[in-house]
C-alpha positions as CSV (number, residue, x, y, z in Angstrom):
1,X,122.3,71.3,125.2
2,X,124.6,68.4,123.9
3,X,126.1,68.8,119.9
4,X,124.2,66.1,118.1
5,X,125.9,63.1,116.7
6,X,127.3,63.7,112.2
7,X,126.2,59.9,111.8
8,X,122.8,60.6,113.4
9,X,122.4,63.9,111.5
10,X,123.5,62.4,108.4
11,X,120.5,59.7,108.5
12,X,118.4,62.4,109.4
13,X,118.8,64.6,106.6
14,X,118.4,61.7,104.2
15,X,115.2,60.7,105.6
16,X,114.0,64.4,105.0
17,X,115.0,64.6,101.9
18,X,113.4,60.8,100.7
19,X,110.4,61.7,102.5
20,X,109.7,65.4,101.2
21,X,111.5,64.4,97.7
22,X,109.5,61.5,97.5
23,X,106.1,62.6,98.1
24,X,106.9,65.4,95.5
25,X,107.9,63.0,92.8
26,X,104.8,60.6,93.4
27,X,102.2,62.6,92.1
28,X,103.9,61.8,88.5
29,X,103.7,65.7,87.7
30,X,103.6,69.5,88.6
31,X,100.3,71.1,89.9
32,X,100.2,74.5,90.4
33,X,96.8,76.4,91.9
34,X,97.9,79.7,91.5
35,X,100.5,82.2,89.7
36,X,100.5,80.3,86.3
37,X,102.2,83.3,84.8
38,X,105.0,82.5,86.9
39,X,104.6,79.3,85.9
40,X,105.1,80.0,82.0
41,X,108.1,82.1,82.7
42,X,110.0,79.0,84.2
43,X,108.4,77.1,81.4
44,X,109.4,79.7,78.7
45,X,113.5,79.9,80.1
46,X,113.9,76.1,80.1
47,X,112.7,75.9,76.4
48,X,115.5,78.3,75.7
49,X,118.1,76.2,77.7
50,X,116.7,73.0,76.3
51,X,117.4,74.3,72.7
52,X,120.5,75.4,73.3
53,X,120.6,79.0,74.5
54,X,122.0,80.8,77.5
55,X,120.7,82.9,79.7
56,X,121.5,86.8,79.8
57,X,123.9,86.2,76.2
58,X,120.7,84.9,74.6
59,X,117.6,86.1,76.2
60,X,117.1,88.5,78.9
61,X,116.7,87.9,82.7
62,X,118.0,89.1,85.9
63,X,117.3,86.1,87.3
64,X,120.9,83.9,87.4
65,X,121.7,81.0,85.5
66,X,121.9,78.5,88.7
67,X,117.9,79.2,89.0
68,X,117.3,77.4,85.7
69,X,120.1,75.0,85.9
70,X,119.4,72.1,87.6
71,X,115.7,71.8,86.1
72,X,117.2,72.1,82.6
73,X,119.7,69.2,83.2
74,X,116.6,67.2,84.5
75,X,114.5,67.8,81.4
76,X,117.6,66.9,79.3
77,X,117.6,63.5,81.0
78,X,114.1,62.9,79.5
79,X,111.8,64.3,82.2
80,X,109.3,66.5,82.0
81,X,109.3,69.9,82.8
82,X,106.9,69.5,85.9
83,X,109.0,66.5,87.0
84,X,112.7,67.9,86.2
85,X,111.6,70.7,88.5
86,X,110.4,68.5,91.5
87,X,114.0,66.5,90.8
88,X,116.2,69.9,91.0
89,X,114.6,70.7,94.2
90,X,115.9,67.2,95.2
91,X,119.0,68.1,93.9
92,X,119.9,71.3,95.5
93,X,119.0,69.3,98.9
94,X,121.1,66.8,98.4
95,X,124.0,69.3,97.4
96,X,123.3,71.7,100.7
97,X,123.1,68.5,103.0
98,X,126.4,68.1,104.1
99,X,126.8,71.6,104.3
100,X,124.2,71.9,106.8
101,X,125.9,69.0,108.4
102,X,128.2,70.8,108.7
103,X,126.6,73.9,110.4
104,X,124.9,71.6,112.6
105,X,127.5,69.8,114.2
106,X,129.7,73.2,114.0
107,X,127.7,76.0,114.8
108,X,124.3,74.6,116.8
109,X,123.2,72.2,119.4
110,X,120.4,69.8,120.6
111,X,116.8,71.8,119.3
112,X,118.8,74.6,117.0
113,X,120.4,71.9,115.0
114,X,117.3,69.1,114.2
115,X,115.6,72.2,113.4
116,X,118.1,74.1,111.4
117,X,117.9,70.7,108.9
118,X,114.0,70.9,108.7
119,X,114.2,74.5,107.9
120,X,116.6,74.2,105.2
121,X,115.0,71.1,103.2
122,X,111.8,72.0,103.7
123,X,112.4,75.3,102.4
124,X,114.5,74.1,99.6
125,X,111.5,71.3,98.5
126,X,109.0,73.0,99.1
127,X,105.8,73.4,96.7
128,X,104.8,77.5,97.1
129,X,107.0,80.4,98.0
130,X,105.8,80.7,101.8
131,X,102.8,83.4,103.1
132,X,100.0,82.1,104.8
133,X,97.8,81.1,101.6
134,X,97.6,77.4,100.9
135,X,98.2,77.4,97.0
136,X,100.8,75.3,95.0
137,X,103.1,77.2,92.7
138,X,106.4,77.5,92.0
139,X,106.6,81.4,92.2
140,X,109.7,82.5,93.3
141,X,111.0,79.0,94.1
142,X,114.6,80.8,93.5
143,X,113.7,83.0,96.7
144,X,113.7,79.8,98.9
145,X,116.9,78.5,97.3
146,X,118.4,81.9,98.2
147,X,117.9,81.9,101.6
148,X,118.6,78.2,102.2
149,X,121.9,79.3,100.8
150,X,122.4,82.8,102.7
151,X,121.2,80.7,106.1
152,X,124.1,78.7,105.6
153,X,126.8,81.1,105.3
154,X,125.7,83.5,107.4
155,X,125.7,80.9,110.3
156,X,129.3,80.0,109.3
157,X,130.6,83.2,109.3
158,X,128.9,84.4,111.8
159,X,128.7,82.0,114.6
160,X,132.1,80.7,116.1
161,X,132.5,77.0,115.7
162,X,132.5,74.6,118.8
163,X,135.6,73.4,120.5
164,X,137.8,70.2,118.1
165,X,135.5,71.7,115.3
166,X,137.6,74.3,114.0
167,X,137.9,74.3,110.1
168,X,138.7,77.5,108.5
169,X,139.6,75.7,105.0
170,X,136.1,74.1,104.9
171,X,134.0,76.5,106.0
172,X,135.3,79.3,104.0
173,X,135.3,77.5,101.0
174,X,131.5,76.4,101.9
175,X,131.0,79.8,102.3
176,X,132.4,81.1,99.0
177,X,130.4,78.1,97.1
178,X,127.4,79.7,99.0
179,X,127.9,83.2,97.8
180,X,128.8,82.7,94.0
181,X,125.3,80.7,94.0
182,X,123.9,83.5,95.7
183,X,125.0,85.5,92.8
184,X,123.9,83.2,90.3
185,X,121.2,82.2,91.6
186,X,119.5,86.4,92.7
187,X,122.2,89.0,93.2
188,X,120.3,90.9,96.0
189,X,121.0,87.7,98.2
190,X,124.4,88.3,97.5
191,X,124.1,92.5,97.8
192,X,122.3,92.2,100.8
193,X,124.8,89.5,102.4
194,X,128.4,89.8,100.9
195,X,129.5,92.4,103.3
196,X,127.9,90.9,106.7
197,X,129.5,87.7,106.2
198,X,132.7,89.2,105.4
199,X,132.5,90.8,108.6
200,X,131.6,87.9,110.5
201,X,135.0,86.4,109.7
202,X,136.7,89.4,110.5
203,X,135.0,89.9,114.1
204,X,135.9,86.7,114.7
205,X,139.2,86.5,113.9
206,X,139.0,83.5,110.8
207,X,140.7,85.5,107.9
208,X,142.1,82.0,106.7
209,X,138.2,81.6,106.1
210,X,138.0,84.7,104.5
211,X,140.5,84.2,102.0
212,X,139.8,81.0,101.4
213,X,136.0,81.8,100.9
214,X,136.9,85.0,98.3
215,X,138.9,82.5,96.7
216,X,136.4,79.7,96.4
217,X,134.1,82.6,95.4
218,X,136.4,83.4,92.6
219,X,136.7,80.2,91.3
220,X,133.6,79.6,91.0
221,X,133.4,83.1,88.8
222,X,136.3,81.7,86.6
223,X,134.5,78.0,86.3
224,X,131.2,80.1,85.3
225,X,133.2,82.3,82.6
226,X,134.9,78.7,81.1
227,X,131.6,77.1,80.4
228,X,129.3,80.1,79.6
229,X,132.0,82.5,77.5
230,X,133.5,85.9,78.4
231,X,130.4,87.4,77.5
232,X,128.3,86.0,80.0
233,X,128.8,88.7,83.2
234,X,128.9,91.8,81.2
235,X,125.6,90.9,79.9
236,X,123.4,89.3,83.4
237,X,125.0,93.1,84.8
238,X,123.3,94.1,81.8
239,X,119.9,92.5,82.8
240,X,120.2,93.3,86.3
241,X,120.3,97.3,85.6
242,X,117.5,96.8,83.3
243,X,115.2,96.0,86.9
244,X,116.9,99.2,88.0
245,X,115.7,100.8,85.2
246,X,112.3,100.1,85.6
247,X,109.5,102.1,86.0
248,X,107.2,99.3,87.7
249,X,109.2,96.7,88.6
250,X,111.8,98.0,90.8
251,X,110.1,97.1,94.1
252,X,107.8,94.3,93.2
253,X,106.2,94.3,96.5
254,X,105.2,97.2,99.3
255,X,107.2,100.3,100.0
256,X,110.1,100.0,101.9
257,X,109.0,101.8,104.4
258,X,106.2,99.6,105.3
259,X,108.6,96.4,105.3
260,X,109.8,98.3,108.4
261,X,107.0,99.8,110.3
262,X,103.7,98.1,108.6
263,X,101.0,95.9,110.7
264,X,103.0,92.9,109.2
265,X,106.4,93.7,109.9
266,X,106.4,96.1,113.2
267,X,107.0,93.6,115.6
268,X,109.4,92.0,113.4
269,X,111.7,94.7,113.1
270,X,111.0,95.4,117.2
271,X,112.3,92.0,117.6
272,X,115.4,92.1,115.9
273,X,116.4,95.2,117.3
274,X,115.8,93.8,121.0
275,X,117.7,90.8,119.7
276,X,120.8,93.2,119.3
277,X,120.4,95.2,122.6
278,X,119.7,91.8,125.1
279,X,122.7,89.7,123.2
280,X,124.9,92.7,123.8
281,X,124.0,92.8,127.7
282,X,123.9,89.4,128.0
283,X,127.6,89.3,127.2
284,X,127.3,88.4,123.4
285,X,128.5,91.5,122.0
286,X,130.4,90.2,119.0
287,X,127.0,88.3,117.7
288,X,124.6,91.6,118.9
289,X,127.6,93.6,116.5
290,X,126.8,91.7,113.7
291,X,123.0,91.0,114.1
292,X,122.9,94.1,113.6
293,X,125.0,94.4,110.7
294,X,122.9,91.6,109.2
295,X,119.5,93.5,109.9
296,X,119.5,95.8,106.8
297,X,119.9,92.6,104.5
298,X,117.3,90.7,106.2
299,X,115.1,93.9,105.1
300,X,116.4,94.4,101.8
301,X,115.7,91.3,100.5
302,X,112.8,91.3,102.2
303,X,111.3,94.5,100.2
304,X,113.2,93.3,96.8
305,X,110.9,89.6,96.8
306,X,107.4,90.1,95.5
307,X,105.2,89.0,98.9
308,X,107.4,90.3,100.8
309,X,107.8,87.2,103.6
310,X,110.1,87.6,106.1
311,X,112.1,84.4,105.9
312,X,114.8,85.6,108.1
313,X,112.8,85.3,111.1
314,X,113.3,81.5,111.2
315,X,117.0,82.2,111.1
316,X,116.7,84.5,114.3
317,X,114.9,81.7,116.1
318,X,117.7,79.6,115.3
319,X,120.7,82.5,116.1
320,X,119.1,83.3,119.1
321,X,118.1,79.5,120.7
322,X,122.2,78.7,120.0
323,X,123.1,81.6,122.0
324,X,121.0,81.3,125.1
325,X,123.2,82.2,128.2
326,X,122.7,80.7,131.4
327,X,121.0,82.3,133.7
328,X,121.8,84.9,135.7
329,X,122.9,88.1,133.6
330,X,120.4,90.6,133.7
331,X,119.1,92.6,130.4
332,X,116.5,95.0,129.3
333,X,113.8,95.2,132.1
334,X,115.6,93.7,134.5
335,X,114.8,90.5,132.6
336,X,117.0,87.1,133.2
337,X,119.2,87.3,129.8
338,X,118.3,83.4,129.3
339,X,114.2,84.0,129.4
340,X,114.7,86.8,127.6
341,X,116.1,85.7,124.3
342,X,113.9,82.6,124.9
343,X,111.3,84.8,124.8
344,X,112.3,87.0,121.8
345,X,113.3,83.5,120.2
346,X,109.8,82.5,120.5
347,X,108.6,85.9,119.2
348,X,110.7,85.6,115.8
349,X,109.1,81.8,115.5
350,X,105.5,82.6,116.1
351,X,105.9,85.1,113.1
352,X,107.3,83.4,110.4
353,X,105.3,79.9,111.6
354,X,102.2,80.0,109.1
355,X,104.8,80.5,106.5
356,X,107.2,77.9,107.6
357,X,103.9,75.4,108.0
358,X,103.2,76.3,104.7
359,X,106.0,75.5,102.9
360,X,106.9,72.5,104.6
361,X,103.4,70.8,104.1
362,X,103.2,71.8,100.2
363,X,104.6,68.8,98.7
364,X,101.8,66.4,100.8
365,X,99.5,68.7,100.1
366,X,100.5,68.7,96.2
367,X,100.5,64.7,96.6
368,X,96.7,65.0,97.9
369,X,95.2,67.3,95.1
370,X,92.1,65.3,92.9
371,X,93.7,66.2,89.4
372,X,89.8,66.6,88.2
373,X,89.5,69.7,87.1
374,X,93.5,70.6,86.3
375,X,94.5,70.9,82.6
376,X,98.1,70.6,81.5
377,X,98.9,74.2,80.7
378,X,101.1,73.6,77.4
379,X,99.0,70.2,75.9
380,X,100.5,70.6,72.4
381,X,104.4,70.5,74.3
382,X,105.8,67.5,74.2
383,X,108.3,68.8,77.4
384,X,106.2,70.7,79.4
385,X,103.2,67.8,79.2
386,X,103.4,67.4,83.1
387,X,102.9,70.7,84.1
388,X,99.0,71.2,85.0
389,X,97.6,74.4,86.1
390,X,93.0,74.5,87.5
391,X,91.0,75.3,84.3
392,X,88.9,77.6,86.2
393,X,91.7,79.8,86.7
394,X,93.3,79.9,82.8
395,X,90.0,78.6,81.0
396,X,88.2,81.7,81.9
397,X,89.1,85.1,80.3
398,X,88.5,88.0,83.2
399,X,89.1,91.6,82.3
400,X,88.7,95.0,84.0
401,X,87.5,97.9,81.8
402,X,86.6,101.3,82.1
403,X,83.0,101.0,81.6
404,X,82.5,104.5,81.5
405,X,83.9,104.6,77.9
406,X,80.9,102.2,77.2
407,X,78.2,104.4,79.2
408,X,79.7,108.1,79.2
409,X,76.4,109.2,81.0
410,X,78.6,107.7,84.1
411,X,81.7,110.3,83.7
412,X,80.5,112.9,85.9
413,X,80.2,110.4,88.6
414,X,83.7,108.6,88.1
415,X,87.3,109.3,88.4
416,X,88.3,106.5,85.5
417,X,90.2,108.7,83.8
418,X,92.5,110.0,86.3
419,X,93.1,106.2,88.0
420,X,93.0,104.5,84.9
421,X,94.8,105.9,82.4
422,X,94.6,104.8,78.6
423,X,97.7,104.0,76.7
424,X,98.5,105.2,73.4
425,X,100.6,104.5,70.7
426,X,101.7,106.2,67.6
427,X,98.8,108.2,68.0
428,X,96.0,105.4,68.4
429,X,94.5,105.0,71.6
430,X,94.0,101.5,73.3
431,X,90.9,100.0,74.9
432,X,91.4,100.7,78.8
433,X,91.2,97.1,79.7
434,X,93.6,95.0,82.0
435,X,93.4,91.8,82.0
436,X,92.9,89.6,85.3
437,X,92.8,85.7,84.6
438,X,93.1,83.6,81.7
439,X,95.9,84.7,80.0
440,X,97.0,81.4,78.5
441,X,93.7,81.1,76.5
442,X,94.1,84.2,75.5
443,X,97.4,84.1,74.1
444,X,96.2,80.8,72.6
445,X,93.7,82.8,70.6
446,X,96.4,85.1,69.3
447,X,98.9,82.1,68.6
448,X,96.6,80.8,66.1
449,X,95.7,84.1,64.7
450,X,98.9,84.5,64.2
451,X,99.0,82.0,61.7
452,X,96.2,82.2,59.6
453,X,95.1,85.7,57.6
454,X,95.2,88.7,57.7
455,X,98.7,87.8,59.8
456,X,100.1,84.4,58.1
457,X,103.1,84.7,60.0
458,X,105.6,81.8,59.4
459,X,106.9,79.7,61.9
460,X,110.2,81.4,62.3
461,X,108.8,84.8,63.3
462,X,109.7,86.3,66.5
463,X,107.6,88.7,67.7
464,X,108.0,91.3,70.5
465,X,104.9,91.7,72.9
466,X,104.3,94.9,74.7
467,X,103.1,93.1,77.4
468,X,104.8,91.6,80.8
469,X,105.0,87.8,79.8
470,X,103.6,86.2,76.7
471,X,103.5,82.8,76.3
472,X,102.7,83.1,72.5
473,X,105.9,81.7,70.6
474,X,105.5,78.7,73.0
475,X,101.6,78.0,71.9
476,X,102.1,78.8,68.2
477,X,105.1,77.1,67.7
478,X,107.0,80.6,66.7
479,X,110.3,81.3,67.2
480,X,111.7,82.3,70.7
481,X,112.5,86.2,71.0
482,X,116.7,86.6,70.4
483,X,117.7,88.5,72.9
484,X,113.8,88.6,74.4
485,X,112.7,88.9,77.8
486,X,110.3,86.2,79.3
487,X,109.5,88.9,81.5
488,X,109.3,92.1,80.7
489,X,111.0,94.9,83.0
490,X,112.0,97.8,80.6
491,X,113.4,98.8,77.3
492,X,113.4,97.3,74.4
493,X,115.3,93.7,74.7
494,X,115.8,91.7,71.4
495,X,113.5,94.0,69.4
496,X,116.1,94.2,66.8
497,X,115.6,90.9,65.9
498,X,111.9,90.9,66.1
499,X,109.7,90.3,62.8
500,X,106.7,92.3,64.2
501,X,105.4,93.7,67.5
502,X,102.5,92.4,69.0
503,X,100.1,95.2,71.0
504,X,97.6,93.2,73.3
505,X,94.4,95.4,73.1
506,X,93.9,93.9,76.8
507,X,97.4,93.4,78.3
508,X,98.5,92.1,81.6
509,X,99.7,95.0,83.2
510,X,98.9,98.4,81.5
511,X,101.8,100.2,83.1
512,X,103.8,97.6,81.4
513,X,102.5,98.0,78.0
514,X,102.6,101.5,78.4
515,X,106.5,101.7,79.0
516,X,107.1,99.2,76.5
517,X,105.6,100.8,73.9
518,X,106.9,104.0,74.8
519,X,110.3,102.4,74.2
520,X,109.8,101.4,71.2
521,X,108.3,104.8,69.6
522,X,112.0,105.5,71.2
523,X,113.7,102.9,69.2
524,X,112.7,104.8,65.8
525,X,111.3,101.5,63.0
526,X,110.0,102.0,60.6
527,X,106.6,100.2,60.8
528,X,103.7,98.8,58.6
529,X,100.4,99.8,59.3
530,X,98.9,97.3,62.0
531,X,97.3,94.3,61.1
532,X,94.2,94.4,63.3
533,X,92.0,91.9,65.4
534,X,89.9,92.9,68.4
535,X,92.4,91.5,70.7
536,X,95.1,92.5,69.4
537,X,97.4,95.1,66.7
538,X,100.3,93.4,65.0
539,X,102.9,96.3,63.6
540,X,104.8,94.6,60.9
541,X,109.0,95.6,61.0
542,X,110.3,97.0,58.2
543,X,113.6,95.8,57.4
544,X,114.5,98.5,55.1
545,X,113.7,102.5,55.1
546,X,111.4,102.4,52.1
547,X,107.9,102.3,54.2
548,X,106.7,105.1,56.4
549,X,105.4,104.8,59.6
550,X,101.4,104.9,59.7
């Protein structure tokens, strides 16, 4: 196959990005039919940003600062939330375009390179995560980002560049741009691919590349540590551990066993390591090498994103159509080494294909919704009044309960209490309830009781919830958190500037609540007897040692 033509590509990847970017910006806002928690935690962050604070030095995330960058420049511009994140998707495409240029013309021919530009801006402006379920959210829209990214250097350190296409300078310092956003954008990107693409120089003999991409990498580190203080990478190493520390958030999705061996991903994992063993024997040897280095990064990141879709297999469609042999060489089976990594080619496709079809069809799909029936998820916010979430998701409060604690005639025929274990604090047990949709009315409800008595809590209050995510401060018009998490993972972050702590009687995630609150009895304050409503206990924080703990 023939290299394509850097004029050509160029006008190809700017018709891509009009065309997807386009139809995302003409709806006039941001519709989401699903994960509207998510939602408010991107919501929460920009507020932050917006008002001046910094992520990791002022509130807690382990998510990096380049996530929540480009959206917040938006909003500062004068769009909307909704619309500021529609434009930062355009954005970061138009920033990675002449870096896949540049893999494209480099690295791939004829099919692998028109396809290798889909891929990336599709992913990149894309309207939901991936899977196979047609919703529109912007859950993990940082996930896509990351790969885009990792896509880019792996195939530029990894692949050897055509004949008159050598440039070491530029590709290692695209590479090292790649990486330190791959860091600051979700550090298992860069965990899971730092040391395979390092490699990838090495086997192939580019250590100009290599230095120059450590030192673009670096710089980047040092331009990061002008603008955002000294402070700033002690204290995202310091958010990261807290997801180590977790109790329930350390693996957000299945076991890790199961990435490897379950229904979903068996033939995945078969076809990667066939990939290795029939680009080996077909005379590919460097590339099967580091395939297989690659392989327990593709699976790592993999089990660390919550849904667990194996993005990667797009990338070994791509790796493997670019290194098609000609015919001739025999592999496993006696197979021709060109049909065979055709066929495994097609294998790693057909996989990842209702996930690929979904994200690249989201934005006309978003530009098609009826807005009957959508309500704008913060109303009373003047910034966030394009973002619109289906009332019948958030208008209608779901909840599981034991309902044996209602009927105890049932407990000889249940196993509640062993599955469905109450959580307690300072002595008081909780309702066992968990709740299931409609969080944001809610936490409406409590934002408003919040103000008025018993509570009359002034505007300036910052309260720490024992819950997962809480979009409270945000509907009351209280105070962000210091130091807070928008989502919680463990400990006790910015409870030392916290006014009270709020206990949902029905919370999110009970596990959550649970650790949180076992935390705080760990943190030793002195507390006023709760302040009670049915749907909630607010514990007053004593900012002296005069009262005693009820």
């Amino acid at each position: 196959m023939n290299r394509v033509s850097s004029q050509k590509y160029s006008a190809y990847l700017v018709i891509l990005i009009v065309l997807m970017g386009g139809v995302g910006m003409a709806k006039g806002g941001l519709y989401t039919t699903r994960h509207e928690g998510d939602t408010a935690h991107m919501v929460e962050i920009i507020l932050r940003m917006l008002s001046g604070q910094t992520p990791h030095i002022d509130f807690s995330t382990p998510i990096g600062i380049f996530a929540f960058a480009p959206v917040a420049w938006f909003s500062k511009m004068g769009l909307g939330i909704g619309q500021s994140f529609i434009a930062a998707q355009i954005f970061i495409a138009a920033i990675l375009a002449p870096m896949v240029l540049r893999v494209a013309t480099s690295r791939l021919n004829g099919l692998a390179s028109w396809a290798f530009g889909v891929v990336i801006m599709g992913m990149v402006m894309a309207l939901v995560h991936g899977e196979d379920f047609t919703a529109l959210s912007v859950s993990m829209y940082y996930n896509r980002w990351g790969w885009a990214c990792a896509f880019i250097a792996i195939l530029l350190s990894v692949l050897p560049p055509h004949e008159n296409a050598k440039a070491p300078r530029l590709d290692g310092m695209i590479v090292g741009v790649m990486l330190a956003a791959l860091a600051l954008i979700k550090s298992t990107y860069f965990v899971a691919f730092v040391i395979p693409v390092a490699l990838g120089f090495l086997v192939r003999g580019d250590k100009k590349g290599l230095v120059i991409g450590i030192a673009t990498g670096l710089g980047v580190a040092v331009l990061t540590i002008i603008l955002c203080g000294v402070d700033f990478f002690p204290a995202y190493i310091q958010d990261l551990l807290s997801v180590t520390q977790s109790e329930t958030r350390a693996k957000p999705g299945v076991a890790l066993i199961e990435v490897l061996n379950g229904p979903r991903f068996l033939i995945a994992t078969l076809t990667l390591l066939m990939s290795v063993i029939v680009l080996r024997q077909s005379g590919e040897e460097r590339a099967g090498l580091l395939l297989l280095l690659l392989g327990p990064g593709f699976v790592y990141v993999t089990y660390q994103n919550f849904g667990n879709d194996p993005k990667w297999l797009i990338l070994l469609a791509l790796f493997l159509i670019t290194l098609r042999p000609s015919r001739g060489r025999r592999v496993l089976f006696n197979a021709d080494a060109r049909n065979a990594i055709a066929a495994l080619a097609l294998v790693a496709f057909a996989l990842i294909a209702p996930s690929m079809q979904n994200m690249f069809t989201s934005p006309f799909r978003h530009l098609a919704t009826s807005p009957d029936g959508f309500a704008a998820q913060f109303a009373e916010i003047e910034e966030v009044s394009d973002v619109f979430v289906r009332t019948e998701r958030t208008g209608m409060v779901l909840a599981r309960v034991a309902f044996v604690d209602e009927h105890p005639e049932l407990a000889p025929y249940t196993v509640e209490d062993d599955m469905f274990e109450p959580v307690t604090f300072l002595g008081e047990t909780l309702p066992r309830c968990m709740l299931m949709a409609g969080d944001s009315s809610l936490h409406g409800y409590m934002a408003d009781r919040l103000a008025e008595p018993p509570f009359n809590f002034p505007p300036e209050t910052q309260f720490f919830v024992t819950d997962i995510a809480s979009a409270i401060w945000i509907l009351g018009g209280f105070s962000p958190l210091q130091g807070g998490a928008p989502w919680y993972y463990s400990g006790t972050p910015g409870l030392e500037n916290a006014d009270a702590i709020i206990v949902p009687t029905c919370s999110l995630d009970m596990e959550i609540e649970r650790n949180a609150l076992a935390a705080v009895e760990r943190a030793g304050l002195t507390l006023r007897p709760p302040l009670r409503d049915p749907l909630m206990l607010v514990y007053p924080i004593v900012k002296d040692a005069e009262a005693v703990v009820n």
